[in-house]
C-alpha positions in Angstrom: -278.8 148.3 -158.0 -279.0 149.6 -154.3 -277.5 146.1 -152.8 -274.6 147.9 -155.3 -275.1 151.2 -153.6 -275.2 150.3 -150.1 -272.2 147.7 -150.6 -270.1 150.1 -152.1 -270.9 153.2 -149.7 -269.9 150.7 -146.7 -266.3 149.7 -148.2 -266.2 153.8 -147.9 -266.4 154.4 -144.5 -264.7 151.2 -143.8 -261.7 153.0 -145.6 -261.9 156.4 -143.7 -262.5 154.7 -140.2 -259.5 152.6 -141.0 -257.8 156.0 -141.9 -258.9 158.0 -139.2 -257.5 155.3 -136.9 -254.0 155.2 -138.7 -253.6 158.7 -138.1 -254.2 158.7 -134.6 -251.9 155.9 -134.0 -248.9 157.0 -135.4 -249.7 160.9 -133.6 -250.2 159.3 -130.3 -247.0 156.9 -130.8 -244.9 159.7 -132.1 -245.6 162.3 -129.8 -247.5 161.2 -126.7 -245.9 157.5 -125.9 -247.5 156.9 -122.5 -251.3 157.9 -123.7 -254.5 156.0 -123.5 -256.9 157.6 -125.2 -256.7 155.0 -128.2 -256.8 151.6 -126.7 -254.1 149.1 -126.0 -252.7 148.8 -129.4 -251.2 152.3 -128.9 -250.0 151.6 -125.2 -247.8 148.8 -126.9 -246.8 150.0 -129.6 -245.3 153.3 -127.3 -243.7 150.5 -125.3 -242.4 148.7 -128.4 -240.7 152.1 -129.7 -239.3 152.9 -125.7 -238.0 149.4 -125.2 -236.0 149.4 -128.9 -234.7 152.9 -128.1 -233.2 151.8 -124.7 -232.4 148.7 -126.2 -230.3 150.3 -129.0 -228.9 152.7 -126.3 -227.4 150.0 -124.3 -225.8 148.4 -127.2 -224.3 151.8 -128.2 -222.9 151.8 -125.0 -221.5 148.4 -124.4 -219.9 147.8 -128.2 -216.6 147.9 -129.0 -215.2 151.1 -131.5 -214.8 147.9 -134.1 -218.2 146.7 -133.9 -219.7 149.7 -133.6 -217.9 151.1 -136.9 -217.6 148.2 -138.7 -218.0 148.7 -142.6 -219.6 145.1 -142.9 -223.1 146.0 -144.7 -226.4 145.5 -142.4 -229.1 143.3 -143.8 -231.4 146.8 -144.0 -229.0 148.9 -145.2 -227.1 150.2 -148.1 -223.6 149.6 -148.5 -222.6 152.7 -149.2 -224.5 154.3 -147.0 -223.1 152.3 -144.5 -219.6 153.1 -145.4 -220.2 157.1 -146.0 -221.7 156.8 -142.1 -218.4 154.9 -140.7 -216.5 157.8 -142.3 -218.6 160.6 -140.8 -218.1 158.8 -137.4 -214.2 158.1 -137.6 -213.7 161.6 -138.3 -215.9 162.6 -135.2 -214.2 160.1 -133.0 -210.7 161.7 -134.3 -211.8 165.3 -133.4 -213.5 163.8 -130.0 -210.0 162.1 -129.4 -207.7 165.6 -129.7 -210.2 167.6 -128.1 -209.9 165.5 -125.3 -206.2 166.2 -124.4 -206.1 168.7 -121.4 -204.2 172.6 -122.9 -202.8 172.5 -119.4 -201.2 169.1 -119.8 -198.0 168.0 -120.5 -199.1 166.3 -123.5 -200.4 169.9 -125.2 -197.1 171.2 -124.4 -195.2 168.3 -126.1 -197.5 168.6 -129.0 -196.7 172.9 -129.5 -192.4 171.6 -129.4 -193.5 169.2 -132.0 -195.1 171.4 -134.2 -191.9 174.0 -133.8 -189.7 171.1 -134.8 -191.9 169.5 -138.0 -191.8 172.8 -138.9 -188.3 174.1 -138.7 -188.9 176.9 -136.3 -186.5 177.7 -133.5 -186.9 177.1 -129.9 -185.0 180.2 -128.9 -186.1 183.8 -127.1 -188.6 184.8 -129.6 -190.3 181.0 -130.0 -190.0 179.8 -126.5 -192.1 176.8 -125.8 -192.9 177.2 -122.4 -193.7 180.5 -122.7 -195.7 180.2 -125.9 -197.9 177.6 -124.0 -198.8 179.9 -121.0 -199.8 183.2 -123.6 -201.9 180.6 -125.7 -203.7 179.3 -122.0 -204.0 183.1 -121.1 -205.8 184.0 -124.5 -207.8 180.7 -123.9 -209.1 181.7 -120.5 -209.6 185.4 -121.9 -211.8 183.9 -125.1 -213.6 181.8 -122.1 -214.1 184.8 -119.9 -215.6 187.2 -122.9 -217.4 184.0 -124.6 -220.2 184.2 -121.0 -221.0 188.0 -122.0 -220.6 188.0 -126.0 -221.3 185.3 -128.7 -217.6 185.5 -129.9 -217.2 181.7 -130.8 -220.1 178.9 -130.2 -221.7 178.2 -127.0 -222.0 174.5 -127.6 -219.7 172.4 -125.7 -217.5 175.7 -125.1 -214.9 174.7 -122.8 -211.1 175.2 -122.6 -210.2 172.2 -124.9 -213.1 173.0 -127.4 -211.8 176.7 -127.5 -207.9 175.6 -127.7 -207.9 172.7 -130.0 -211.0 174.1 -132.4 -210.0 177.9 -132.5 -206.3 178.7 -131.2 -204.4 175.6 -132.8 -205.6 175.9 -136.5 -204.7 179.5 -136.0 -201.2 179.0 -135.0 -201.1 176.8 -137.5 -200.2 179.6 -140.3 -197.3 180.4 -137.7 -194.8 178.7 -140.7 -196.7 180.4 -143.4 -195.8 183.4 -142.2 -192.8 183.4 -141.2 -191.9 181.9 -144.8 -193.8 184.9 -146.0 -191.5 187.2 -144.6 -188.4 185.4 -145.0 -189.3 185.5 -148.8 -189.9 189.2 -148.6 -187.0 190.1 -147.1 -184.9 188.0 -149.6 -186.6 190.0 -152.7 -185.8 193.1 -150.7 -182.7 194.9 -152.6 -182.8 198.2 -150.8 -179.4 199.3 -149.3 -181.8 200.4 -146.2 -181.8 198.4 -143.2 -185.1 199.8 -142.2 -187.0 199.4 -144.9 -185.2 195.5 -145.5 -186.2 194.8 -141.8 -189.6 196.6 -142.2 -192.2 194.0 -140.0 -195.3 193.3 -142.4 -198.3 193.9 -142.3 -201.1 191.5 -142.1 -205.1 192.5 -142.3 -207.4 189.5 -140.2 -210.7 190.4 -142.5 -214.0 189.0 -140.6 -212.1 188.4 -137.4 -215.0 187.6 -135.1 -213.2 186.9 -131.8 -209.9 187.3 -132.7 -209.4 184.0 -135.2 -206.6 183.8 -136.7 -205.1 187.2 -136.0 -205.2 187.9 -132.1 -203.2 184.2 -131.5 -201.0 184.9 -134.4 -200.4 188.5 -132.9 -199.3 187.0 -129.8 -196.3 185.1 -131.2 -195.4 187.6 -133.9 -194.9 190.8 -131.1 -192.4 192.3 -134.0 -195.5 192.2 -136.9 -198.1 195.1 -137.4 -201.7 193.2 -137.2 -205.3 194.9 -138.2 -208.4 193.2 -137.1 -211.2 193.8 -139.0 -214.9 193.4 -138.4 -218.4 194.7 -138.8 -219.8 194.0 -135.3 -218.1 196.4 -132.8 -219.0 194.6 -129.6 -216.9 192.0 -130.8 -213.8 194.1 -131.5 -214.5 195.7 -127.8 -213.9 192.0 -126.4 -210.5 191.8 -128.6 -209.5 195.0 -128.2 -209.6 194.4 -124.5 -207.9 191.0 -124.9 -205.4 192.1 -126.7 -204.7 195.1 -123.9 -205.3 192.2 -121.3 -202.2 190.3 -122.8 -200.0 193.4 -123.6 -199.9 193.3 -127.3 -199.0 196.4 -128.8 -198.7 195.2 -132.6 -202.6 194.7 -132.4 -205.1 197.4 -134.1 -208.9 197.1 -134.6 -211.3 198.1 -137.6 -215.0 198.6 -137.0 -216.5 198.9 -140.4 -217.0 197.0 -143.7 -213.6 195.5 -145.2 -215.1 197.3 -148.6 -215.4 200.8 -147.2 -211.6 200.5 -146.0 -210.9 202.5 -149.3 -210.4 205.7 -147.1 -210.1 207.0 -143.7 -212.1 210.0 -142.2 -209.8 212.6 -143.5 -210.1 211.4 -147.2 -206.5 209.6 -147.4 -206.8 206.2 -148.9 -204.2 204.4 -146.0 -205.5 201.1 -146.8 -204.6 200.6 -150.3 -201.9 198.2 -151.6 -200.9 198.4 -147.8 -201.2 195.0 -146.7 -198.3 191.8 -147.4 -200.2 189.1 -146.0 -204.4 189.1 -146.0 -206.1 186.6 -143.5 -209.6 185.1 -143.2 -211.1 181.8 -141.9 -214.1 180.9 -143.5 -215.6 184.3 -144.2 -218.0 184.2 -147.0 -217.4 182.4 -150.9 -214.3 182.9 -151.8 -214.7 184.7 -155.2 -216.7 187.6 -153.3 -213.7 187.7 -150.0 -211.3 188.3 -153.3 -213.4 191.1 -154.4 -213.1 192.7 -151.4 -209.3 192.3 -150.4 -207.7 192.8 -153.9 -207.1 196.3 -153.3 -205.5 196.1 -149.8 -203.0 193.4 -150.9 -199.5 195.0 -152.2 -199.6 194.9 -156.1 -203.7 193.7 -156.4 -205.5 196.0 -158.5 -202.6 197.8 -160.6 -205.2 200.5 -162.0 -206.4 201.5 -158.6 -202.6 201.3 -156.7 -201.6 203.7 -159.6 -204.3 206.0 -158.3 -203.6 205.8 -155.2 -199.7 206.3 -155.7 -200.5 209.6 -157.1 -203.2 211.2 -154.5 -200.5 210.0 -152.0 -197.7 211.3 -153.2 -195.9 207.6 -153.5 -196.6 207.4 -149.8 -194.2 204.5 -148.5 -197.3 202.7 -146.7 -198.9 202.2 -149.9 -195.8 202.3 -152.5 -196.9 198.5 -153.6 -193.5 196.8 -152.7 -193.5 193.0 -153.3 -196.3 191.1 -153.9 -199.0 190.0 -151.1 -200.8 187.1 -150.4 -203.8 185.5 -149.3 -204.1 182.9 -146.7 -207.5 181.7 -146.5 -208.9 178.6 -144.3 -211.7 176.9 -145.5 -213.3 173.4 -145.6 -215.5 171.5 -148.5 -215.5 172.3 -152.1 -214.8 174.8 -154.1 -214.8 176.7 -157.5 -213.4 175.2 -160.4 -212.1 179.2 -160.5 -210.4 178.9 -157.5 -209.2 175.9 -157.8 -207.0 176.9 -160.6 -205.8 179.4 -158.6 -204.2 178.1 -155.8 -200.8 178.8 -155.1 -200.2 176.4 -152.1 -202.9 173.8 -150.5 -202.0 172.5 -147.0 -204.4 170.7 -144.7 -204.3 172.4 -141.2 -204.1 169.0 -139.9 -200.5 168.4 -141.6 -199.9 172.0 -140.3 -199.8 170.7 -136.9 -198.9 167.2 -136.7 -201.9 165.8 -135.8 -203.9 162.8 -137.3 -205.3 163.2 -140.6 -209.6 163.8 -140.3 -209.3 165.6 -136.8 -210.0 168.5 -138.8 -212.1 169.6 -142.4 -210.5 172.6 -142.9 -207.7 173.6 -145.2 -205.4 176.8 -145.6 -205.4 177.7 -149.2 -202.7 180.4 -150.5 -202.8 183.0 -153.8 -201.0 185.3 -155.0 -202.3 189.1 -155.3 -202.7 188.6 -158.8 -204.4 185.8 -158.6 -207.3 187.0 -156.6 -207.8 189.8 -158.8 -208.4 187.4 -161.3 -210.7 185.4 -159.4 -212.8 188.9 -158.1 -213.0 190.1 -162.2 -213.4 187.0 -163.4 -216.2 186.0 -160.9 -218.0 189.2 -161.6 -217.5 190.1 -157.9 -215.4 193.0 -157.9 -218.1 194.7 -160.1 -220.9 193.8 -157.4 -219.3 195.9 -154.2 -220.9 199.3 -153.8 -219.0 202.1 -152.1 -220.7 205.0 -150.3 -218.9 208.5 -151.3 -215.9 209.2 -149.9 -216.0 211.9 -146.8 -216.2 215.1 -147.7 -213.4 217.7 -146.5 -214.8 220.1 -143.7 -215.1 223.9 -144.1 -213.1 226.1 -142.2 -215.4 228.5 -139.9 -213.9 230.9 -141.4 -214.7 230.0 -145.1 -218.2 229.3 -143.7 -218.2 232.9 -142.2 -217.1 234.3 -145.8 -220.2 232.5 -147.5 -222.6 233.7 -145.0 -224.2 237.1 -145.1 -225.9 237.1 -141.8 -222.3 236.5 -140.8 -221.1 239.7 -142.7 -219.6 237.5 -145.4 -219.5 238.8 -149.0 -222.4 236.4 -150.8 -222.7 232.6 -151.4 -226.0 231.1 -151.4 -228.5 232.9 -149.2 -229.7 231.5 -146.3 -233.6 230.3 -145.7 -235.7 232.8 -143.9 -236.0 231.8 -140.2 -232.7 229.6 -140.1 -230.5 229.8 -137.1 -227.3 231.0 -137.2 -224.4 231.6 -134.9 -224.0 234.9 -133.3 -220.9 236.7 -133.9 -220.0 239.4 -131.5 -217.8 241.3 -133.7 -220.6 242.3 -136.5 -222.9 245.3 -136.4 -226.4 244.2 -135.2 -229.1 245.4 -138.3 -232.0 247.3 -136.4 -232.8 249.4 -139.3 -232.5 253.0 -137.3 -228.9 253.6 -136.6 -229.8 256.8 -136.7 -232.1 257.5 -134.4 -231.4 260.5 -131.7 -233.3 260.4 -128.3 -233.8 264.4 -127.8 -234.0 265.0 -123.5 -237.9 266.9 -122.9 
């Protein structure tokens, strides 16, 4: 019975030794390569993970683009696995290969006149290639400039191609959108008025960030009224100033929440049912960005534009004329809600010409009344919580009336102690207006 004992308590620490050791190994091979506190074995096996590193390295290096992304199936490794990898690295190699084209080469140039001619826009005063190119490098090397003092677009990589091909381009990109946009408006436009059948539109950029997609947009539409919007006012300083930098007068900025934009200080709901064309580039889920916008777009939210319509007086910036849009860009799935929805689907890539997998993202487009489905239906539009609107400011002289130390004629007394402005003009209360100093 204790041979049993004693044999069975040695296999126990045998285990734990062995264990102990283990452990050590693979801490001193992951983390310190080059130690020797555990004996040879580790000083090899550090050497065995260095050498395949470098080795793999160097064959990185020296394949070809078909061997290196070849679908054929490693011994090790799972087909499809294998496959979903070579189509994560294609797509890289695409976006690698039009980030690499110089914005102050010939080449970039050539690419803007294509995308003017695939998309049937005019190379005449107002669409000028040569001089669309230079604005675009000016707002590139302005984006550049304010990037060193603010966070207005990623850090990583940030250079002038990074900032033109992954920021400016997909924003120009909506340039046909647009214009199709108002082309369509002013065809639905009966009025007699030439004013009000040439009226420019007016687009809101909600969660602009730097300036993407308005400020670019802005910059070749001089003749369209634009409003950034955005919660963090040192980024809307930086566009402000870019936009002043560039001379861009159609350009206005909105510090604040895009739900709050119900009202203005003054009371007077501007915003409402204002806006023909909404813009925003991967915001937030889409469901809750509807809830938002629905009641700045012309004709979303019928109840609330009928409201409005009567505290405005039928106001012509909010009289609801035609219907707006959305234009959203975003990449990856979405809602089987907004799916339904959509009006128009383009990739961004198709957009501009380029090769198909340089870029994830899409530009979906509804209809006003389709993103008030989507924020009712979604249950959003009943999640956004609005502080009280402003109250109107009292006159001094209404705040005289309702003070008695002021000599007004009641309202609710004030506390005992509280400060109060002195008025000159009212009879100080000593309580002995009589009193008669008599000469001895």
């Amino acid at each position: 019975m204790n041979t049993i004992r004693m044999i069975t308590l040695m296999a126990c620490l045998s285990h734990n030794v062995r264990y102990s050791f283990a452990r050590r190994l693979v801490a001193t091979t992951a983390f310190t390569p080059t130690s020797r506190r555990v004996g040879s074995v580790s000083r090899r096996a550090s050497f065995d993970s260095v050498s395949f590193a470098r080795a793999q390295t160097h064959y990185v290096q020296s394949a070809s683009p078909t061997q290196l992304y070849s679908t054929t199936p490693d011994i090790t490794s799972n087909e499809d696995t294998t496959v979903a990898t070579t189509t994560t690295n294609n797509d890289n190699l695409l976006q690698l290969a039009a980030e690499e084209i110089d914005p102050y080469s010939d080449q970039a140039k050539d690419d803007l006149a294509n995308f003017y001619k695939q998309n049937g826009i005019d190379d005449d005063d107002d669409f000028d290639v040569d001089t669309t190119h230079k604005l675009l490098l000016r707002l590139t090397e302005q984006v550049l400039a304010w990037n060193q003092r603010l966070n207005l677009v990623s850090r990583k990589d940030c250079n002038a191609a990074v900032v033109y091909h992954r920021h400016i381009l997909p924003s120009i990109a909506l340039l046909p959108l647009i214009l199709e946009e108002q082309s369509t408006m002013m065809n639905n436009n009966d009025s007699d008025d030439a004013s009000k059948k040439n009226k420019p539109l007016n687009i809101i950029d909600v969660g602009t960030g730097g300036g993407f997609p308005g400020l670019p947009l802005a910059l070749l539409l001089p003749n369209v009224q634009f409003t950034l919007v955005d919660s963090i006012q040192k980024k809307l300083t930086a566009v402000s100033e870019m936009a002043a930098e560039l001379d861009m007068t159609n350009v206005r900025v909105h510090w604040g929440r895009v739900e709050e934009m119900y009202s203005d200080e003054k009371g007077r709901r501007e915003h409402w049912g204002r806006y023909d064309v909404v813009l925003g580039r991967s915001v937030t889920a889409l469901p809750r960005f509807c809830g938002w916008v629905s009641d700045l777009m012309k004709n979303g939210g019928a109840g609330d534009l009928l409201k409005q319509r009567s505290e405005s007086g039928g106001d012509e910036e909010g009289d609801g004329s035609g219907e707006g849009r959305l234009i959203y860009i975003i990449g990856g799935e979405l809602d089987d809600l907004v799916e339904s929805r959509i009006v128009q689907d383009i990739h961004v890539d198709t957009l501009l010409q380029r090769a198909k997998g340089t870029s994830d993202k899409r530009a979906l487009i509804f209809n006003a009344g389709d993103v008030e489905e989507i924020a009712t239906q979604s249950g959003e539009k009943d999640k956004i919580v609005r502080s009280a609107p402003p109250k109107k400011a009292k006159s001094v002289e209404n705040q005289n009336n309702n003070n008695p130390r002021a000599g007004g004629g009641g309202g609710r007394k004030m506390a005992k102690g509280a400060w109060s402005k002195k008025q000159n003009d009212v009879k100080k209360q000593r309580g002995y207006d009589d009193f008669q100093r008599f000469e001895s």
